[in-house]
C-alpha positions as CSV (number, residue, x, y, z in Angstrom):
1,X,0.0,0.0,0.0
2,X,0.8,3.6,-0.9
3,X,1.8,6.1,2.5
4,X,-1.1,7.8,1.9
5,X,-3.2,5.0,2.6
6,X,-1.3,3.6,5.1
7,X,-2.0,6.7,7.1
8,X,-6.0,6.7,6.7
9,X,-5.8,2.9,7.3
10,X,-4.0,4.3,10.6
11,X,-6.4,6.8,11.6
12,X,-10.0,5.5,11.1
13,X,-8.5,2.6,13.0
14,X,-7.3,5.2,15.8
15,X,-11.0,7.0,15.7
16,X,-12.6,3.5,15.6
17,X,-10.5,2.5,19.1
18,X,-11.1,5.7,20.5
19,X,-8.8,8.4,19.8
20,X,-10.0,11.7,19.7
21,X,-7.8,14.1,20.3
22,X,-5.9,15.4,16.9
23,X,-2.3,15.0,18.5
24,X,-3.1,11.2,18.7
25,X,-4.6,10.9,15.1
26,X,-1.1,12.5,14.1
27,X,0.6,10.2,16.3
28,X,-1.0,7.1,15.0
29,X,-0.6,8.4,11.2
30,X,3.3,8.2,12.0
31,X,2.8,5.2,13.3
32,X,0.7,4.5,10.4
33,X,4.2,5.1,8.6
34,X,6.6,3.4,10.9
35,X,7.4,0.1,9.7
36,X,8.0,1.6,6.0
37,X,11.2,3.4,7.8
38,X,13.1,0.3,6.0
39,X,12.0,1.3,2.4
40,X,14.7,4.1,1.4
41,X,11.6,5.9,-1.1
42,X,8.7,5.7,1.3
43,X,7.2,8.8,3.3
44,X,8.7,8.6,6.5
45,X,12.4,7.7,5.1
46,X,11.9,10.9,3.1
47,X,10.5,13.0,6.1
48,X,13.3,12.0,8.6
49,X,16.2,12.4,6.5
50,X,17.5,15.3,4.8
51,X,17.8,15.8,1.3
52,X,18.4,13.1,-0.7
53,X,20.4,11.0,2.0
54,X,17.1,8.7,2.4
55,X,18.0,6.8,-0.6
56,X,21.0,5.7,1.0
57,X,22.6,3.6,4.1
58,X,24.9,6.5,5.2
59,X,22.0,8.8,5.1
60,X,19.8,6.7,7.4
61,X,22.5,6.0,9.6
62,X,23.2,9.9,10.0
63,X,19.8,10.3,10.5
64,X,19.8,8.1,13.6
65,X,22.6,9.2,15.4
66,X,21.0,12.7,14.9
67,X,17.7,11.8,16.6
68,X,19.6,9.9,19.1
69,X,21.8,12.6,20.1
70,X,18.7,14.5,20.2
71,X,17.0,12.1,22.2
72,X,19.4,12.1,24.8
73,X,19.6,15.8,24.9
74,X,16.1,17.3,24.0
75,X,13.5,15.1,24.2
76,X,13.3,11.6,24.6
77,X,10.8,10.3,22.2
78,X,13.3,11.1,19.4
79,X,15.7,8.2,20.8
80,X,13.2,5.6,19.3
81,X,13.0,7.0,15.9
82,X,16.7,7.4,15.7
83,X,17.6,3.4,17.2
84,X,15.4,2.7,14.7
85,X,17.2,4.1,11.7
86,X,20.6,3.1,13.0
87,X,19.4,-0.8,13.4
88,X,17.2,-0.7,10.1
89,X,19.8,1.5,8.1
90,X,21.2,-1.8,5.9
91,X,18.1,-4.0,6.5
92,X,15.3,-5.0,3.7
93,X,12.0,-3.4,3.3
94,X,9.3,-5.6,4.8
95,X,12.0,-7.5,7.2
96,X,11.5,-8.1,10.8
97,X,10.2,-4.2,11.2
98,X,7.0,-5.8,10.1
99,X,6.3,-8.4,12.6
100,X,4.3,-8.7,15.2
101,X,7.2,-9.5,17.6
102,X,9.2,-6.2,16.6
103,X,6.4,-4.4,17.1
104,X,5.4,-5.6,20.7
105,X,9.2,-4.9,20.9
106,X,8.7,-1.0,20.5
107,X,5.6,-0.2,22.3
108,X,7.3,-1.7,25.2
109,X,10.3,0.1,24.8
110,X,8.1,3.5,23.9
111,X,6.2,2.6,26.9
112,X,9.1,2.4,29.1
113,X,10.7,5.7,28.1
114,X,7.9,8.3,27.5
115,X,6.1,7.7,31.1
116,X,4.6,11.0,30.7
117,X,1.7,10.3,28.2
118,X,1.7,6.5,27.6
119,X,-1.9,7.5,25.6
120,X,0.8,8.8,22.5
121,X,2.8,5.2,23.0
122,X,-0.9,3.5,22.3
123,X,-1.9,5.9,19.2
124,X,1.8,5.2,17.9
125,X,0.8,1.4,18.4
126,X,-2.5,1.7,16.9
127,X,-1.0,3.3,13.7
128,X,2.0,0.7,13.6
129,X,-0.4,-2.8,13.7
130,X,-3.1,-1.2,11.1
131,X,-0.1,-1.0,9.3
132,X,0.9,-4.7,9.7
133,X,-2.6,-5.1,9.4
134,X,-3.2,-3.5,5.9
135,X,0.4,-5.4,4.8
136,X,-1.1,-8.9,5.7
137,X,-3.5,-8.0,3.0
138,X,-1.3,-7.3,0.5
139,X,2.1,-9.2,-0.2
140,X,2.2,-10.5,3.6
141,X,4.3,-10.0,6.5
142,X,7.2,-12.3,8.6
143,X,4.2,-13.0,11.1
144,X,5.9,-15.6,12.8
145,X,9.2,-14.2,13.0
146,X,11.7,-15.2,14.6
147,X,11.0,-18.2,14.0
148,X,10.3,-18.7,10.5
149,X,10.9,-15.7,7.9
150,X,8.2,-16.5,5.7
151,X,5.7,-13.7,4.9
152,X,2.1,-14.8,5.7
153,X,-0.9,-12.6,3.1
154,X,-4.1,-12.7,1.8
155,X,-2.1,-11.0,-1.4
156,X,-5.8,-9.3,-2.6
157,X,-4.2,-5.5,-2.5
158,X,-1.3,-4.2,-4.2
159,X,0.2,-1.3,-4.5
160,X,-2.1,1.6,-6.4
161,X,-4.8,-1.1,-6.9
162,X,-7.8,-0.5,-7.3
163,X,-8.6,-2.5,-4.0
164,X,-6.7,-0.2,-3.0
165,X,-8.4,3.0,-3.9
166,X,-11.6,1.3,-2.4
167,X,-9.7,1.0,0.8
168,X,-8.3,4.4,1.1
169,X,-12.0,6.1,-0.1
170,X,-13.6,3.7,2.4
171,X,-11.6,5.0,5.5
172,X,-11.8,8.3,4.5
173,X,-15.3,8.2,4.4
174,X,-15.4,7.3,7.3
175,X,-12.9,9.5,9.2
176,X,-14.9,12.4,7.4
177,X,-18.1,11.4,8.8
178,X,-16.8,11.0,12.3
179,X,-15.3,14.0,12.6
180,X,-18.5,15.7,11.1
181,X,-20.7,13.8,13.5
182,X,-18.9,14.7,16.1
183,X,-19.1,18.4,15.1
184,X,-23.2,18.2,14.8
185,X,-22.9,16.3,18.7
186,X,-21.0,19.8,19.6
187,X,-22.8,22.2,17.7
188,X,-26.3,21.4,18.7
């Protein structure tokens, strides 16, 4: 699936668990995002690395040790980002990063380091599995991994589909008729 439907994939499953609040949508649309970190072309590679260092290894790298110097300076949500691009810097798109295991994996380690507002650990979460989700639909994730590498799929989407198209009208349909429900609840 394309980024952009990764992200509405992320965020009508957000609303449909509960999130309201618009810094938790955003949060779960980068999580939405997150296991695509891998793919040197996809939205997020391009977002969190400058220029055109995404298409590379060194640029990833760099990229990390930036948001981990960061991290330990600024604010420590940018440590996870930044271990992520270090370890996934010379790994292939759809490896481990989309398993089930990784991603228990780093809502426990998000959980653990941003005690503050463990709600933006959960919308994080709830972006990253619709992700997995949405994959498992497509060409199939390492769903058992460790233990076995093979990728496990439905394979009925692909990429720019028109399945695909269905799904990304679908959920924003839906998000846009939330959100206007929601403002005739308020309004009246």
């Amino acid at each position: 699936m394309t980024g952009k439907t990764h992200i509405a994939v992320g965020i009508t499953t957000a609303i449909a668990m509960g999130t309201t609040s618009p810094i938790g949508l955003g949060v779960a649309a980068v999580g939405a995002l997150a296991p695509d970190i891998d793919h040197p072309n996809s939205k997020i590679s391009h977002r969190v690395t400058p220029g055109k260092l995404p298409r590379s290894t060194l640029g990833r790298y760099l990229a990390g040790f930036i948001l981990l110097a960061a991290g330990g300076l600024l604010w420590k949500p940018f440590v996870i980002p930044g271990l992520t691009l270090v370890i996934l810097a010379g790994i292939p798109h759809r490896g481990f990063i989309h398993s089930p295991a990784f991603a228990l994996a780093i809502g426990a380690l998000g959980a653990h380091m941003i005690s503050i507002d463990r709600t933006l650990v959960t919308s994080f979460m709830i972006g990253y599995i619709s992700h997995l989700i949405a994959d498992m639909a497509g060409v199939g994730i390492p769903l058992l991994w460790p233990i076995s590498n093979n990728r496990y799929g439905m394979h009925m989407v692909h990429t720019g589909g028109l399945l695909e198209l269905v799904v990304l009208i679908v959920c924003i349909s839906y998000v846009v008729l939330t959100l206007f429900k929601g403002f005739l609840v308020y309004a009246f």
